[in-house]
PDB file of N, CA, C and O in Angstrom:
ATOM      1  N   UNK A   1      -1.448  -9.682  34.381  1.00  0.00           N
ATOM      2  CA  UNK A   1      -0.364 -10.192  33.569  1.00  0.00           C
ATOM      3  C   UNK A   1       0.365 -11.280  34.351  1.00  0.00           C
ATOM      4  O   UNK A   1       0.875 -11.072  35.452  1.00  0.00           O
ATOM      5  N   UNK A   2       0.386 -12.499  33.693  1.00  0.00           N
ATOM      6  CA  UNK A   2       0.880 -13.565  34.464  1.00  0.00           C
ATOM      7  C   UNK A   2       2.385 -13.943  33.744  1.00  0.00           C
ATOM      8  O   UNK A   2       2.489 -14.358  32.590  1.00  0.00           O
ATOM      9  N   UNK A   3       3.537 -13.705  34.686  1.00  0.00           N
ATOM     10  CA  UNK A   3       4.613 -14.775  33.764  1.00  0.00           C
ATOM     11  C   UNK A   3       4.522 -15.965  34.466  1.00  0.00           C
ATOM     12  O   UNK A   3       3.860 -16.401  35.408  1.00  0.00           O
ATOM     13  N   UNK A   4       5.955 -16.610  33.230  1.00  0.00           N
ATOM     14  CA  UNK A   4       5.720 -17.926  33.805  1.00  0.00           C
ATOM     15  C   UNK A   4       8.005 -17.719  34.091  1.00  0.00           C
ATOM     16  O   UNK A   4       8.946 -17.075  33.629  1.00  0.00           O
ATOM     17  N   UNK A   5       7.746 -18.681  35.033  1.00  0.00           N
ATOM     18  CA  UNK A   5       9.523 -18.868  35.647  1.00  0.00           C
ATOM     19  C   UNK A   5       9.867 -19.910  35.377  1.00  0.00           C
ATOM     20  O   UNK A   5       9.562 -20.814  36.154  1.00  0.00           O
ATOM     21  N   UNK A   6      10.553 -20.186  34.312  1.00  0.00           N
ATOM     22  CA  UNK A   6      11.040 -21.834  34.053  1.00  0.00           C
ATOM     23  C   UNK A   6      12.674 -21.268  34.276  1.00  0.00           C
ATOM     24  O   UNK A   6      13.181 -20.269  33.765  1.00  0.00           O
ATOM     25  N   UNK A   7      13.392 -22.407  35.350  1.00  0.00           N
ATOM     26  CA  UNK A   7      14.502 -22.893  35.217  1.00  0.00           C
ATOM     27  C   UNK A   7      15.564 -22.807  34.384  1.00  0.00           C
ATOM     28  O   UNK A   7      15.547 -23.628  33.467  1.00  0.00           O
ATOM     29  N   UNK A   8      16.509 -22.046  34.423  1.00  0.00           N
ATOM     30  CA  UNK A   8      17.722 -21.713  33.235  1.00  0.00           C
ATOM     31  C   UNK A   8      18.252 -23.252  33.007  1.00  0.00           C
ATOM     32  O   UNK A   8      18.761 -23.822  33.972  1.00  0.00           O
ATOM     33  N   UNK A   9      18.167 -23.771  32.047  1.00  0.00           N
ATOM     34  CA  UNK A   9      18.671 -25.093  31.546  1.00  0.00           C
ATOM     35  C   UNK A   9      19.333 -24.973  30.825  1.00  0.00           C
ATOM     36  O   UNK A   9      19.489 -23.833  30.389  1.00  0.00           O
ATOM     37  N   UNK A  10      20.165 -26.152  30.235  1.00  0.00           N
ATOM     38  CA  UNK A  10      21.270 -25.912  28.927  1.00  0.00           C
ATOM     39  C   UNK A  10      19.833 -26.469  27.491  1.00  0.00           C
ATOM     40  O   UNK A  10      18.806 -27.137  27.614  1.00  0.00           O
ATOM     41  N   UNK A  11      20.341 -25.926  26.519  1.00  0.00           N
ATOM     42  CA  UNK A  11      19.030 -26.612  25.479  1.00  0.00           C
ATOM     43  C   UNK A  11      18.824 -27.910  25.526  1.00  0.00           C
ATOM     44  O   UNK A  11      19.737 -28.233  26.286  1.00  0.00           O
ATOM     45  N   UNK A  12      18.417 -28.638  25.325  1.00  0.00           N
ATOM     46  CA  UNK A  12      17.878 -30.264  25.288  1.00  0.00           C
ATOM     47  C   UNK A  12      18.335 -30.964  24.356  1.00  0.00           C
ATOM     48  O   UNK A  12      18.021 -32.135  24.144  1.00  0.00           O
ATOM     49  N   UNK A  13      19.382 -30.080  23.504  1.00  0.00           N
ATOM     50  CA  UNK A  13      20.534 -30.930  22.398  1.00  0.00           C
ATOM     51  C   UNK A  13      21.502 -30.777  23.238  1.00  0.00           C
ATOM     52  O   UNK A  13      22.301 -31.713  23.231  1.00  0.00           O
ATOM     53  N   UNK A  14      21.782 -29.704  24.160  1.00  0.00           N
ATOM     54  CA  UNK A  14      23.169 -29.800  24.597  1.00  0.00           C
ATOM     55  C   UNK A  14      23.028 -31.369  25.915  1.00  0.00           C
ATOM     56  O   UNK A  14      23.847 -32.288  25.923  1.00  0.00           O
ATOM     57  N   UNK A  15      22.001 -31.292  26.727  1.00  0.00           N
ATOM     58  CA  UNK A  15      21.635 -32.267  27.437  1.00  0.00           C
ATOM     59  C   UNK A  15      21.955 -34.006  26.408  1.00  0.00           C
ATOM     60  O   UNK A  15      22.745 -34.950  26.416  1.00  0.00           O
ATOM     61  N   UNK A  16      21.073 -33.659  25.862  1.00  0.00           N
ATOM     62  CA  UNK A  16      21.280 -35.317  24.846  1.00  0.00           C
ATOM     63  C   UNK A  16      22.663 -35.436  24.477  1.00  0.00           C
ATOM     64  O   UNK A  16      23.116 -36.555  24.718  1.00  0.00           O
ATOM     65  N   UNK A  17      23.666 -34.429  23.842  1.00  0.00           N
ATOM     66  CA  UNK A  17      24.948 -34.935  23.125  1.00  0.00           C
ATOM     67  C   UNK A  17      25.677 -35.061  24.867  1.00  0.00           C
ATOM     68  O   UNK A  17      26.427 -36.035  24.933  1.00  0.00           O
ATOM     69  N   UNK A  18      25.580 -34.302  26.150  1.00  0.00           N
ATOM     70  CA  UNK A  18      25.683 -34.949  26.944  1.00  0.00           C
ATOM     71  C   UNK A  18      25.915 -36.156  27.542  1.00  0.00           C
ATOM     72  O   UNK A  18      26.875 -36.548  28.206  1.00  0.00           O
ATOM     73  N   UNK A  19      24.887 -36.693  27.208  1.00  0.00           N
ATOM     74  CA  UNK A  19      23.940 -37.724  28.076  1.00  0.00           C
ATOM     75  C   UNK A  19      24.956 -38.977  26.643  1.00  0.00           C
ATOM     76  O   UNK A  19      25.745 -39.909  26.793  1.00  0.00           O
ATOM     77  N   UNK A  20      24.562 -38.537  25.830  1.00  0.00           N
ATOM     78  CA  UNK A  20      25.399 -39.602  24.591  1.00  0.00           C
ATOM     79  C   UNK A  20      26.314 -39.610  24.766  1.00  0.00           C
ATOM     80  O   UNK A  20      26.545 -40.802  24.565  1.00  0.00           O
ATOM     81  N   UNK A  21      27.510 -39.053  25.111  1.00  0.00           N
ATOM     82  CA  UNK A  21      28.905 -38.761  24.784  1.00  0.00           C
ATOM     83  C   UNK A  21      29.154 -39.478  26.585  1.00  0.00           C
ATOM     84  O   UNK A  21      29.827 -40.508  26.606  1.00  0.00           O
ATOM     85  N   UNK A  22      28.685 -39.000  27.854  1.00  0.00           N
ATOM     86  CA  UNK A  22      29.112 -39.988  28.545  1.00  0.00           C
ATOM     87  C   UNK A  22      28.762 -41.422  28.978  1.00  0.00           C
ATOM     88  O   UNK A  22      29.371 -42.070  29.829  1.00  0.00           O
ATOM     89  N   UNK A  23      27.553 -41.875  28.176  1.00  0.00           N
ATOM     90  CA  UNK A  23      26.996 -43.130  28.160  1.00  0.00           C
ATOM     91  C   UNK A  23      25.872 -43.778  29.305  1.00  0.00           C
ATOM     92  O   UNK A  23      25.469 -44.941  29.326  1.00  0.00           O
ATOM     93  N   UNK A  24      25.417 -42.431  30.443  1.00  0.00           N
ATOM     94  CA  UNK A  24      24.434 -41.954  31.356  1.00  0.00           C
ATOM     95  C   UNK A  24      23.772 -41.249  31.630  1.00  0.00           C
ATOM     96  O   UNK A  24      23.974 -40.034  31.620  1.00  0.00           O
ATOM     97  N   UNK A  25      23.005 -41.686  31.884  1.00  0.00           N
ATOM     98  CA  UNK A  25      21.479 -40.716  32.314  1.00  0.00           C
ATOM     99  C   UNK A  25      21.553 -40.068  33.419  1.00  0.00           C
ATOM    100  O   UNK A  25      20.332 -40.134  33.563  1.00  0.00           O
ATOM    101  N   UNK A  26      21.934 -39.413  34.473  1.00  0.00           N
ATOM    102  CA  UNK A  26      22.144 -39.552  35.468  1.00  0.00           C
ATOM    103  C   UNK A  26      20.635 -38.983  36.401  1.00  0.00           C
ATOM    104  O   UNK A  26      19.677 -38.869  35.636  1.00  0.00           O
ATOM    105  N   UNK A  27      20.333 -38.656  37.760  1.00  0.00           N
ATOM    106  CA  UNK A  27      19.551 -38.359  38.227  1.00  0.00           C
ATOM    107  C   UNK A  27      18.849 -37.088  38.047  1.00  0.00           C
ATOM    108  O   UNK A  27      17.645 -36.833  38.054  1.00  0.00           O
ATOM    109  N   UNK A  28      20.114 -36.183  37.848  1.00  0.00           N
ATOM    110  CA  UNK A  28      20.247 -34.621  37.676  1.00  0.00           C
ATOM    111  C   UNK A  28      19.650 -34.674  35.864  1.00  0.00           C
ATOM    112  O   UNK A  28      18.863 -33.779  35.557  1.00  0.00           O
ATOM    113  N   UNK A  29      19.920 -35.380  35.103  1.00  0.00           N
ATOM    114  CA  UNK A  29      19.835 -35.577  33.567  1.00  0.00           C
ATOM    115  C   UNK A  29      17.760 -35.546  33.539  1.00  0.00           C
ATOM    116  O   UNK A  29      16.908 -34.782  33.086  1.00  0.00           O
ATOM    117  N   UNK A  30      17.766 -36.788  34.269  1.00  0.00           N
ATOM    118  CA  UNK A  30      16.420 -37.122  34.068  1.00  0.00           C
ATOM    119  C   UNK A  30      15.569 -36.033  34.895  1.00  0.00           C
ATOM    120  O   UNK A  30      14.354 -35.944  34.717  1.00  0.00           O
ATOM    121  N   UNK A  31      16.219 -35.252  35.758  1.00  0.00           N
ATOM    122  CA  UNK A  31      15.361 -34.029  36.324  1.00  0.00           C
ATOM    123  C   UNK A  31      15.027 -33.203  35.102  1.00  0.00           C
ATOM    124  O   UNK A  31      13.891 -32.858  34.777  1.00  0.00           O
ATOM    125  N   UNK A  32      16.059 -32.950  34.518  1.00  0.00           N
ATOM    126  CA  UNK A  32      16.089 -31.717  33.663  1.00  0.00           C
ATOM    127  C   UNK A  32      14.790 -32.241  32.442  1.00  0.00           C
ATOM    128  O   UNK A  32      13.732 -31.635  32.271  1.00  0.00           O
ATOM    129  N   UNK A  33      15.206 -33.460  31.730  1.00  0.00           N
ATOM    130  CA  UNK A  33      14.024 -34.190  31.389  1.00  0.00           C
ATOM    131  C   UNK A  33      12.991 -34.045  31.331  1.00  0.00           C
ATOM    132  O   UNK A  33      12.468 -33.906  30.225  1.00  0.00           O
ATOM    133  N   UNK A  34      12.042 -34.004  32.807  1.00  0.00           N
ATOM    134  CA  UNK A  34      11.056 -33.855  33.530  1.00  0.00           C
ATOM    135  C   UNK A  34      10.677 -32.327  33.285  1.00  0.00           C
ATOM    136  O   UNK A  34       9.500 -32.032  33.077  1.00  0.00           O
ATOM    137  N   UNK A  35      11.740 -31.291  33.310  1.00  0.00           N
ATOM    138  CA  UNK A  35      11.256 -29.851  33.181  1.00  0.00           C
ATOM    139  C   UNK A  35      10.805 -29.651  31.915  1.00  0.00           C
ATOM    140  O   UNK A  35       9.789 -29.086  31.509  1.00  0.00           O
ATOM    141  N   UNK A  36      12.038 -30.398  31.126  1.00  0.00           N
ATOM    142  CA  UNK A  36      11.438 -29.808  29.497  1.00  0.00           C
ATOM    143  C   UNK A  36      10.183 -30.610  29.267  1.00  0.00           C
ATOM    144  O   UNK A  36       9.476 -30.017  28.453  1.00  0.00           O
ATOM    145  N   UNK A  37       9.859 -31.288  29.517  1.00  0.00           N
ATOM    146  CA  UNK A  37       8.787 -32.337  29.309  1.00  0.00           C
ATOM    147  C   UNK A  37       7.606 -31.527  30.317  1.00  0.00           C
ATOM    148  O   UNK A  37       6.490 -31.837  29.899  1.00  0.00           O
ATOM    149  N   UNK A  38       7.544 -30.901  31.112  1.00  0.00           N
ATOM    150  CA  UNK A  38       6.610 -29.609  31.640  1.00  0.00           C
ATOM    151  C   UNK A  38       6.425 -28.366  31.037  1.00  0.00           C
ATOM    152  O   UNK A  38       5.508 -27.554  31.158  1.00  0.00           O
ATOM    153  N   UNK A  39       7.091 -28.354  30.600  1.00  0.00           N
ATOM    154  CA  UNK A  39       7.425 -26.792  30.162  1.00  0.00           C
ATOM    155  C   UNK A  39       6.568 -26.404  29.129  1.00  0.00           C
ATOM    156  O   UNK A  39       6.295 -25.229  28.881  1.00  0.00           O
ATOM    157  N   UNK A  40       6.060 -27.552  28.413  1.00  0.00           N
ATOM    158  CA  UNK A  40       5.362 -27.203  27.188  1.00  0.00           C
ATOM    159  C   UNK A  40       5.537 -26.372  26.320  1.00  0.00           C
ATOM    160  O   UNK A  40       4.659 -25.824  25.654  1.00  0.00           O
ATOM    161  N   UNK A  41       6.730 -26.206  26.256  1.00  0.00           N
ATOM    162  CA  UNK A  41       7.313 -25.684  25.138  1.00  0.00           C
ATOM    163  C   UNK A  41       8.170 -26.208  24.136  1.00  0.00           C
ATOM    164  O   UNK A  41       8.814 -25.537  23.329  1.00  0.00           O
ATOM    165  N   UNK A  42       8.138 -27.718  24.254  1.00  0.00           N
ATOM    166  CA  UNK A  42       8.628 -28.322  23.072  1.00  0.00           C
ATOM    167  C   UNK A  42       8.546 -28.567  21.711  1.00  0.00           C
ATOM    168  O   UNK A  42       7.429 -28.991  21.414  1.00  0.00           O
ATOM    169  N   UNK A  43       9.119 -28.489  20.997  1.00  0.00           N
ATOM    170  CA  UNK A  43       9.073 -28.414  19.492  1.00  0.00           C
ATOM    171  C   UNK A  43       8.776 -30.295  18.949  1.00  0.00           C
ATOM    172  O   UNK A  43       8.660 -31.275  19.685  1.00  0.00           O
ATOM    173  N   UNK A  44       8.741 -30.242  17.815  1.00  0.00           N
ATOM    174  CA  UNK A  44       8.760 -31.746  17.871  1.00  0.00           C
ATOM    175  C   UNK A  44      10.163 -32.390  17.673  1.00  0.00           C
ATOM    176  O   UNK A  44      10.394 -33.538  18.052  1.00  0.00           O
ATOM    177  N   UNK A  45      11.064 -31.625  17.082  1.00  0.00           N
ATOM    178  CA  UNK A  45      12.084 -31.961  17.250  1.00  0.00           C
ATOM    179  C   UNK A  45      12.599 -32.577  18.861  1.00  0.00           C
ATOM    180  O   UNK A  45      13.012 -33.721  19.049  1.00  0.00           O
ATOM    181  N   UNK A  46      12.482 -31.721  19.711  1.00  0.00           N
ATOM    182  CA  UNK A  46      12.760 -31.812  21.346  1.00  0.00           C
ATOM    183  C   UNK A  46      12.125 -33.623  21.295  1.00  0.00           C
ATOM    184  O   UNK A  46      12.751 -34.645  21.014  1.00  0.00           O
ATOM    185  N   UNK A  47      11.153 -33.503  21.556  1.00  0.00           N
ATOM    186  CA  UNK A  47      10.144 -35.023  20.946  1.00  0.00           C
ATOM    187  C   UNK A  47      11.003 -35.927  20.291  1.00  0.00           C
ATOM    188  O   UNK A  47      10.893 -37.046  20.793  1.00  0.00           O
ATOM    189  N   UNK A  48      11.645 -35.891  19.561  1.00  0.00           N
ATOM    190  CA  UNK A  48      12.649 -36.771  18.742  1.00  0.00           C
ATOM    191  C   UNK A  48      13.843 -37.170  19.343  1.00  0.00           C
ATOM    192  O   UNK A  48      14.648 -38.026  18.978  1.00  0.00           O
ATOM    193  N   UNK A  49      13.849 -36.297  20.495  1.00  0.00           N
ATOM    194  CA  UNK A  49      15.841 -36.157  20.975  1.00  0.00           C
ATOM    195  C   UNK A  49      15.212 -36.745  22.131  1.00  0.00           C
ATOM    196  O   UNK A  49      15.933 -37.625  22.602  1.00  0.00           O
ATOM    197  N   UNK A  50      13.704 -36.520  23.013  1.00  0.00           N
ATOM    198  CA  UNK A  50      13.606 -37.373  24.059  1.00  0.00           C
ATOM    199  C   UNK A  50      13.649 -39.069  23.928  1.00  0.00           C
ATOM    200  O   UNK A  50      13.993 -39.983  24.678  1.00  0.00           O
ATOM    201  N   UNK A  51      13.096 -38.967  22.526  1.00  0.00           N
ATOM    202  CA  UNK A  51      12.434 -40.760  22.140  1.00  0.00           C
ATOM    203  C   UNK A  51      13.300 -41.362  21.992  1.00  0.00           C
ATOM    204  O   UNK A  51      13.329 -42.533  22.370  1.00  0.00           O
ATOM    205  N   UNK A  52      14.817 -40.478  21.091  1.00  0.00           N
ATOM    206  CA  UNK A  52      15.733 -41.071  20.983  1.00  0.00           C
ATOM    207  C   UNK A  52      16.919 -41.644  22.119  1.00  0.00           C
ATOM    208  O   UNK A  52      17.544 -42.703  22.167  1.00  0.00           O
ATOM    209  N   UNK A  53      16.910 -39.953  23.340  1.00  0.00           N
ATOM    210  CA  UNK A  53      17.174 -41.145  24.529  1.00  0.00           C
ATOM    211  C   UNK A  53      16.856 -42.180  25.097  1.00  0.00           C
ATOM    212  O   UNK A  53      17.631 -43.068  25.453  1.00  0.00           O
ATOM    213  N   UNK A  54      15.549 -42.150  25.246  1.00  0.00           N
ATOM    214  CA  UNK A  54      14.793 -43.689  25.853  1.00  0.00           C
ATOM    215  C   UNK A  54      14.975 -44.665  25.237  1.00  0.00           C
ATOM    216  O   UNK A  54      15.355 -45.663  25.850  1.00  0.00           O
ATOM    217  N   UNK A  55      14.774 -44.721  23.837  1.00  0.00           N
ATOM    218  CA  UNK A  55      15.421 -45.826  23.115  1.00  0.00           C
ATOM    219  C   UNK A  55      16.831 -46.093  23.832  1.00  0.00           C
ATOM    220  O   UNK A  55      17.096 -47.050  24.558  1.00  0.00           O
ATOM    221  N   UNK A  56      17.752 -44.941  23.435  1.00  0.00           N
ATOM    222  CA  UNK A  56      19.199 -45.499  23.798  1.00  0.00           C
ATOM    223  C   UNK A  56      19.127 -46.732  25.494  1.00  0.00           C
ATOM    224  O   UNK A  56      19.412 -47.884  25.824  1.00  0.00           O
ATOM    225  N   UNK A  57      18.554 -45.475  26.066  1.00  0.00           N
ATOM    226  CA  UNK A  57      18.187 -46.408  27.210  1.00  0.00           C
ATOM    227  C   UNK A  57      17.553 -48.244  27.560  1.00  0.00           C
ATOM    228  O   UNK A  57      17.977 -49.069  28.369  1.00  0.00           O
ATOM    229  N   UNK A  58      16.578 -48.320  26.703  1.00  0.00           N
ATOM    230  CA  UNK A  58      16.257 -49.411  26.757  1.00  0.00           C
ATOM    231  C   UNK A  58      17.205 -50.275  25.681  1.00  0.00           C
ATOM    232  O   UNK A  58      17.771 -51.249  26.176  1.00  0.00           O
ATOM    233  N   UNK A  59      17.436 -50.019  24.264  1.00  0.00           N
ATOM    234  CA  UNK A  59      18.870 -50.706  23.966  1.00  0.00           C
ATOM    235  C   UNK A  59      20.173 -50.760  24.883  1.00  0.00           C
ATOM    236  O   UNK A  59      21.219 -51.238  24.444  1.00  0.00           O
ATOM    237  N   UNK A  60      20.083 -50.325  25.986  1.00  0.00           N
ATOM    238  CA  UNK A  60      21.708 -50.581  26.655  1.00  0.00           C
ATOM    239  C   UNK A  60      23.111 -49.754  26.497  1.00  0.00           C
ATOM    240  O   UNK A  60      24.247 -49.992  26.909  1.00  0.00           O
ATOM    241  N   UNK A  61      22.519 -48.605  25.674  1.00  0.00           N
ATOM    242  CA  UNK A  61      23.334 -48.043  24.685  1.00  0.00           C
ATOM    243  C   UNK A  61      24.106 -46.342  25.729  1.00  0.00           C
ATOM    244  O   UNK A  61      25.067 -45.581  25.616  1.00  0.00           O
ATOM    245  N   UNK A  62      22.891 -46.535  26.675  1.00  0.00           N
ATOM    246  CA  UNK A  62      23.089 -45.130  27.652  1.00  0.00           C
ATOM    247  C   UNK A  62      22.519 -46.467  29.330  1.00  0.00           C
ATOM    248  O   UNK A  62      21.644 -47.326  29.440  1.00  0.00           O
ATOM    249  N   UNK A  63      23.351 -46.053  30.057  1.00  0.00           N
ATOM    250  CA  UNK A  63      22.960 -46.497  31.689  1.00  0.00           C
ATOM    251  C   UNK A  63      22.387 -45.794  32.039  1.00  0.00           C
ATOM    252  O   UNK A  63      22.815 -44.650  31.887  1.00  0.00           O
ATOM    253  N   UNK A  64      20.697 -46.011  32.920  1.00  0.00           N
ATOM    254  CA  UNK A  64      20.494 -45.576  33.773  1.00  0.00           C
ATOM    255  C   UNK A  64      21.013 -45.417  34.791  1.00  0.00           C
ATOM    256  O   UNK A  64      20.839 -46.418  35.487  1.00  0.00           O
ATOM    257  N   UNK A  65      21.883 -44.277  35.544  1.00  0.00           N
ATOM    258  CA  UNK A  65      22.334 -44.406  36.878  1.00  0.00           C
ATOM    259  C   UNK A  65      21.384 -43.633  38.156  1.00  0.00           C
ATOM    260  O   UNK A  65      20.526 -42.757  38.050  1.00  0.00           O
ATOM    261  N   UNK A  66      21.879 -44.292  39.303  1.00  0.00           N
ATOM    262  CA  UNK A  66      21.114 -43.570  40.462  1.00  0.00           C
ATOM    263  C   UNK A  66      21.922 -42.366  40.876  1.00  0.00           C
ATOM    264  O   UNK A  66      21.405 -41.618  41.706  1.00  0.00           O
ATOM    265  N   UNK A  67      22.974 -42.112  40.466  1.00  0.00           N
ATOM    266  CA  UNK A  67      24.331 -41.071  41.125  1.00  0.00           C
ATOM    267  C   UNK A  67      23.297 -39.595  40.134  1.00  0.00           C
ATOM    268  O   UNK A  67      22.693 -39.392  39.080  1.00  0.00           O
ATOM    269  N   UNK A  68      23.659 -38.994  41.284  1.00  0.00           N
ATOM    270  CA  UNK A  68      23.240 -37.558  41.356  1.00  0.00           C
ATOM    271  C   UNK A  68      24.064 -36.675  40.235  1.00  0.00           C
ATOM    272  O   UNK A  68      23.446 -35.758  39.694  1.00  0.00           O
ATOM    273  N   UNK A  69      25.349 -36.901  39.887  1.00  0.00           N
ATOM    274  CA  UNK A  69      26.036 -36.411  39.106  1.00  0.00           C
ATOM    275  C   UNK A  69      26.999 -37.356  38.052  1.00  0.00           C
ATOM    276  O   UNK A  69      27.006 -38.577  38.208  1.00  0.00           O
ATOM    277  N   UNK A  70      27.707 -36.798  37.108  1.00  0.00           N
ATOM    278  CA  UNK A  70      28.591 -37.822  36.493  1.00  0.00           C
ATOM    279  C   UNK A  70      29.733 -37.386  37.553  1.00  0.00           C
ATOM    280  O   UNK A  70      29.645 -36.401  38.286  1.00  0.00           O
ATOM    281  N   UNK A  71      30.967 -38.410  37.503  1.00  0.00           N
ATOM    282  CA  UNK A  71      32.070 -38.599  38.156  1.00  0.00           C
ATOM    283  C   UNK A  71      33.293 -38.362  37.417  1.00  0.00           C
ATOM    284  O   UNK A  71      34.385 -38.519  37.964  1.00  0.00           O
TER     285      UNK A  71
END
């Protein structure tokens, strides 16, 4: 019997209205990112809320930052 140990995260809507509401991505943001995007357990919805950050991102609409946390 194999489990699997994924990381206690906040859901990936609470991350996005996050990530929207302070206008950055931050380092810690795009980690978490990276997990749900491993985890393989995404819905397609999840899929929709990632595409829609990156968009924001490349419109200008969210900063990529290098800071480890928001301030």
């Amino acid at each position: 019997m194999t489990t699997s140990f994924l990381p206690s995260l906040p859901a990936l809507s609470d991350l996005f209205y996050r990530v929207w509401q302070a206008g950055t991505l931050t380092q810690n943001d795009r980690y978490q990112l990276q997990t749900f995007l491993l985890s393989e357990h995404l819905t397609e919805s999840d899929y929709v809320l990632i595409d829609r950050l990156l968009h924001a991102v490349r419109r200008g609409w969210v900063v990529w930052t290098t800071d480890a946390s928001r301030s």
